[in-house]
C-alpha positions as CSV (number, residue, x, y, z in Angstrom):
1,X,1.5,3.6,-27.7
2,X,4.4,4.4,-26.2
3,X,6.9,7.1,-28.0
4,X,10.6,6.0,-28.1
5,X,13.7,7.8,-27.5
6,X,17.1,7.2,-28.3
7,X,19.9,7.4,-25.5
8,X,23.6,8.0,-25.4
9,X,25.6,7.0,-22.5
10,X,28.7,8.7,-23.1
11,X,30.2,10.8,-21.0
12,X,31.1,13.9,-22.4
13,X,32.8,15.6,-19.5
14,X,33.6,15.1,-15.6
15,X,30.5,17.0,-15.1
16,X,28.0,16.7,-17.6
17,X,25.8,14.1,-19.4
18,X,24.5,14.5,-22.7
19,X,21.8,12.0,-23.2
20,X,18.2,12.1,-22.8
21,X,17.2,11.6,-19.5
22,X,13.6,11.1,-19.7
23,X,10.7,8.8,-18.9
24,X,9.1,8.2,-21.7
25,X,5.4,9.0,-20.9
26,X,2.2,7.8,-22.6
27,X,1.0,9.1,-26.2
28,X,-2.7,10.7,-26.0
29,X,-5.5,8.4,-26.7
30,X,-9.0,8.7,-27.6
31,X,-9.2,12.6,-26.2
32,X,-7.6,11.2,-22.5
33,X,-3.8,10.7,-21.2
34,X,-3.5,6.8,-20.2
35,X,-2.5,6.4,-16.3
36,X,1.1,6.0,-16.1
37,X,1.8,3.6,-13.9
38,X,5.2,3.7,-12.5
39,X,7.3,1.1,-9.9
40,X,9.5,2.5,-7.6
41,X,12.1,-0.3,-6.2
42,X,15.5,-1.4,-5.0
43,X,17.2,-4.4,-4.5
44,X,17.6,-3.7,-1.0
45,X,16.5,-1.9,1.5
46,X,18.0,1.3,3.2
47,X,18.6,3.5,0.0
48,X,16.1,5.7,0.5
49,X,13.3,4.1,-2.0
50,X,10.1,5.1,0.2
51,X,11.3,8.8,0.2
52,X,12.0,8.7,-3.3
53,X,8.5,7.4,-3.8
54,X,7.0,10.1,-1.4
55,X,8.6,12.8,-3.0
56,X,7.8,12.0,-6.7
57,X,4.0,12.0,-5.2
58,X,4.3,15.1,-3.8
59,X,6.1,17.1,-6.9
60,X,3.8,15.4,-9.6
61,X,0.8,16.4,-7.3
62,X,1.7,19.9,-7.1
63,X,2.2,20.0,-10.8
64,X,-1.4,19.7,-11.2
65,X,-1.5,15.8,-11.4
66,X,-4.0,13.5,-9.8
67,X,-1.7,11.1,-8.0
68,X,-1.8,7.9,-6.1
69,X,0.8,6.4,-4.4
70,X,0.7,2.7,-3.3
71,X,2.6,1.0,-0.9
72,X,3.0,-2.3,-1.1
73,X,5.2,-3.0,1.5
74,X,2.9,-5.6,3.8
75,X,3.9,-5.1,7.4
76,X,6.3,-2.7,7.2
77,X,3.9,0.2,5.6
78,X,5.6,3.6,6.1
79,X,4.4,5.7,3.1
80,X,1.2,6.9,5.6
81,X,3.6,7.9,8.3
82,X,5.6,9.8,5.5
83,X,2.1,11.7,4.1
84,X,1.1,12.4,7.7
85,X,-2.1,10.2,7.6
86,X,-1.1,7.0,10.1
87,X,-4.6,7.7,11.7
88,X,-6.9,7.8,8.9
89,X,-5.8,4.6,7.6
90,X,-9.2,2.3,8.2
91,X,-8.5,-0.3,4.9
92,X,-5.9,-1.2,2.5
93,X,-5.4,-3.0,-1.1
94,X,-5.5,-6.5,0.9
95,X,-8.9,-5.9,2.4
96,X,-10.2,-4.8,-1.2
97,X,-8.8,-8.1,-2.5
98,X,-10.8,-10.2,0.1
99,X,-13.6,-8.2,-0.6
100,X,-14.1,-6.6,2.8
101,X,-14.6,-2.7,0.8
102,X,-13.7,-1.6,-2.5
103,X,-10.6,-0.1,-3.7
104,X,-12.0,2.9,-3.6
105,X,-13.1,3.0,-0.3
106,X,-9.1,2.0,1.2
107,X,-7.9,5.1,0.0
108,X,-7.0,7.7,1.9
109,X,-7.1,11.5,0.5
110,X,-4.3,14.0,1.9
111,X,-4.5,17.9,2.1
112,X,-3.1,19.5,-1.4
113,X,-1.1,16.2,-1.7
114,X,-1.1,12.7,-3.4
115,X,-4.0,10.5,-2.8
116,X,-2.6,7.0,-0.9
117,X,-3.6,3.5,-0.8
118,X,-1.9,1.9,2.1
119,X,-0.4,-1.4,2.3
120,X,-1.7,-4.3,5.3
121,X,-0.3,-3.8,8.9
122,X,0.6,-7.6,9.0
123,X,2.4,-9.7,6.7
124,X,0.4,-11.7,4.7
125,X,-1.1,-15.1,5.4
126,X,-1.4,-15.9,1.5
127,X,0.9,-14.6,-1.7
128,X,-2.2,-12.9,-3.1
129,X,-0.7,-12.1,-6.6
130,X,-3.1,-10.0,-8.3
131,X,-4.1,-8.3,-4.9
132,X,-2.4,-4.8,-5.8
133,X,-2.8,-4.9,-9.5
134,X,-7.0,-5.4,-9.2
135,X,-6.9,-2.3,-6.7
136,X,-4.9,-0.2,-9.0
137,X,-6.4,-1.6,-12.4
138,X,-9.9,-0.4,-10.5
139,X,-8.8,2.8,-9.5
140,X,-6.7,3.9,-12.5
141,X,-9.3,5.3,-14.7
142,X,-9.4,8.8,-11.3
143,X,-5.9,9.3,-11.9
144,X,-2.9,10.8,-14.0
145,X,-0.1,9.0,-12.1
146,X,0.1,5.7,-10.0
147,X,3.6,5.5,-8.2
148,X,3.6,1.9,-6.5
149,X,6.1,1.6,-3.6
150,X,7.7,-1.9,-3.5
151,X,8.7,-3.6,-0.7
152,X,13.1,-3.9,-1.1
153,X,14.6,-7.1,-2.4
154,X,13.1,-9.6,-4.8
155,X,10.2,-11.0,-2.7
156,X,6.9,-11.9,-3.3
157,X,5.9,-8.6,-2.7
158,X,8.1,-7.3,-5.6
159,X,6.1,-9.5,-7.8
160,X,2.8,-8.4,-6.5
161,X,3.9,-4.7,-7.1
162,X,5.4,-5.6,-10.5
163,X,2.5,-7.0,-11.9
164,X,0.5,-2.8,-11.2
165,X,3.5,-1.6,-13.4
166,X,4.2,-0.7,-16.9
167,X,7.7,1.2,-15.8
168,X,10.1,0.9,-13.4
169,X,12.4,3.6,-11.9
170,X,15.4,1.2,-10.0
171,X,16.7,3.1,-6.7
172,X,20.6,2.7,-6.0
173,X,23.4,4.0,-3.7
174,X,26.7,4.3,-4.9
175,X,27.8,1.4,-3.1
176,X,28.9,-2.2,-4.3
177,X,26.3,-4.0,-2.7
178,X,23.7,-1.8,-3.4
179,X,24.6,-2.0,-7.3
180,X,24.7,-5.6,-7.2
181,X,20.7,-5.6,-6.0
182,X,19.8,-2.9,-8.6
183,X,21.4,-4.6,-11.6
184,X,19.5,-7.9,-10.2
185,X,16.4,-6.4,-9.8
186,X,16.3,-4.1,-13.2
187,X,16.5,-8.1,-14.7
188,X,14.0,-9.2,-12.5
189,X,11.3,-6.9,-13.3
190,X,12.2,-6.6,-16.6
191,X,11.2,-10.1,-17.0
192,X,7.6,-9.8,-15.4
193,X,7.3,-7.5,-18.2
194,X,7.7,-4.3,-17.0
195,X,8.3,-2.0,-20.3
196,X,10.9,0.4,-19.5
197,X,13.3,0.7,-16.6
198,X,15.6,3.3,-15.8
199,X,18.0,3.8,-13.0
200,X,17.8,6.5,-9.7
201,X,21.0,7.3,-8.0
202,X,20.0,8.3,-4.5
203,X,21.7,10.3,-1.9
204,X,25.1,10.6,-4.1
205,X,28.3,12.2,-3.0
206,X,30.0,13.9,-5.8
207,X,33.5,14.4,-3.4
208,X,33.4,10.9,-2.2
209,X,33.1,8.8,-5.6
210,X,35.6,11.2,-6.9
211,X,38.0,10.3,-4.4
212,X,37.2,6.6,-5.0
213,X,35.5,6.0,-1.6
214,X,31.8,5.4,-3.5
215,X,31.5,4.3,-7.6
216,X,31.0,7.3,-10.0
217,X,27.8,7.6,-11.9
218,X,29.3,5.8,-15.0
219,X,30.9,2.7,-12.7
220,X,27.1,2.7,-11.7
221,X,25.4,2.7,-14.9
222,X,28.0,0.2,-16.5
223,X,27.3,-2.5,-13.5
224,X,23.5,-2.1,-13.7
225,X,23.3,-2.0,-17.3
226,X,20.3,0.4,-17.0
227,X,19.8,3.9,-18.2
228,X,20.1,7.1,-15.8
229,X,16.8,9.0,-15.1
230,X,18.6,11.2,-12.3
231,X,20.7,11.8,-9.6
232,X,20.2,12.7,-5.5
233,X,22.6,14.0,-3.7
234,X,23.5,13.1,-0.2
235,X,21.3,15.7,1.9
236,X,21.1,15.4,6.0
237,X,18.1,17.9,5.4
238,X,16.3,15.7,3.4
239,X,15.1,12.8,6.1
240,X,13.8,16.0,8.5
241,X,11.7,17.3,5.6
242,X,10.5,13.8,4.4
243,X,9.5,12.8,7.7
244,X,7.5,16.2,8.5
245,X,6.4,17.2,5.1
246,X,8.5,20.5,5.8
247,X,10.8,20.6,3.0
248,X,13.0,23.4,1.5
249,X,12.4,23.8,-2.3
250,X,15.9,25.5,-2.5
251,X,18.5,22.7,-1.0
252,X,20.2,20.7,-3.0
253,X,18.1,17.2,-2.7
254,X,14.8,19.0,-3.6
255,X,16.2,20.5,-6.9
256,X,17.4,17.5,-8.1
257,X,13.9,15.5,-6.5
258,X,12.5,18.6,-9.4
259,X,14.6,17.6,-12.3
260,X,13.7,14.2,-12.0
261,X,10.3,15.1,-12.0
262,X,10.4,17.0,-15.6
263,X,12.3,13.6,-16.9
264,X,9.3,12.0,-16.0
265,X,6.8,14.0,-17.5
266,X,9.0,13.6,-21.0
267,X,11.0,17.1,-20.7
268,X,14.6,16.9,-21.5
269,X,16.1,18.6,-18.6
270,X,20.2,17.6,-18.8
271,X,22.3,16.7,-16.4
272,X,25.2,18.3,-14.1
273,X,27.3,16.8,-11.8
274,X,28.1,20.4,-10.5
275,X,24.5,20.8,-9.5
276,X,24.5,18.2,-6.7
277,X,27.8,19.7,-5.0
């Protein structure tokens, strides 16, 4: 059961958001946490959805959490290259659907990091919808936290990832066309009954949507119509450190990536514009 929060949009100040941020996250059951499983998407590509993936992974699985991350883009898989594990890839969540090894055995495990199940080198010769979710439903039961990378856009492969998900966390720019996909996409999976969607602004420039070059947060918000589980700012560091799994805990990017983080776990950490300048 799922407990529910109340949220309040309004913007108190130039700087500062009142409302609760979280994720709502799952109610105990029967002496165990249920596996949250949690889509990470964009209605197109280039806004940083992969890295916001990785990262996620990487925080929750410090934080003590067994995490798997999923990648479900087919044929243009990058999540291994992100984790550093390109090599030890031998199977993926397509050869577990035709039976060639079990889910099990197509993960790969990284050092003091989240667990991965990669997505197939090649683009698939069939729309395989229950491929990812009958991987994921068979693997759920070893872990806290499933975060399931979607391929960008509203493809098949969105619906394939969708159908793994209970929540969705919608990653934007503060761009018009980027908007435009987010808003289109929050609908989208909302309607192949994911149960709660909220809305990532990635690499943000406070200056820049002040001076009316990007949208401000609330332009944002208003146009996708979903509700704000954190901010990114823009960060040239943060590309370097995804890439190499070098990353500075103390730049800007990374305490936001750590805020977000708390929201998910259901602590009310508030927001500050002043904290991504």
């Amino acid at each position: 059961m799922l407990r529910q929060f109340s949220y309040d949009f309004r913007l108190l100040t130039a700087d500062s958001y009142s409302h609760d941020l979280r994720l709502t996250t799952y109610d105990y059951k029967g002496g165990s946490a249920m596996t949250r499983s949690i889509l990470i998407a964009s209605g197109k590509g280039g806004v940083g959805k992969s890295t916001v993936a990785s990262r996620l992974g990487r925080l929750l699985s410090e934080k003590g959490q067994k995490t798997l991350l999923v990648d479900c883009d087919a044929g243009l898989s990058s999540l291994d290259v992100m984790l550093g594990v390109a090599e030890d890839v031998a199977f993926n969540w397509y050869d577990a659907y035709l039976g060639r090894c079990e889910a099990a055995e197509a993960v790969v495990h990284t050092e003091n990091g989240p667990d991965l199940l990669p997505a197939p080198s090649a683009v698939l010769p069939e729309q395989a919808p229950d491929a990812v979710k009958n991987a994921v439903d068979a693997l759920a039961d070893d872990y806290d936290v499933v975060i399931i990378d979607a391929p960008a856009g509203l493809s098949t492969g969105l619906d394939r990832a969708a159908r793994a998900a209970k929540k969705a966390v919608v990653v934007a720019t503060a761009d018009e066309v980027s908007v435009k996909g987010a808003a289109a996409l929050a609908k989208t999976v909302t309607e192949k009954g994911v149960e709660q969607c909220r809305l990532l602004i990635n690499r943000y420039d406070v200056k820049a949507a002040k001076k009316g070059k990007l949208l401000t947060v609330d332009d944002i918000i208003d146009k996708t119509a979903v509700q704000l589980l954190g901010i990114v700012p823009e960060d040239p560091e943060i590309t370097y450190s995804t890439v190499t799994g070098k990353r500075g805990d103390k730049n800007k990017s990374a305490k936001a990536f750590a805020r977000i983080v708390e929201r998910i776990d259901g602590n009310n950490v508030p927001l500050n514009l002043k904290l991504l300048k």
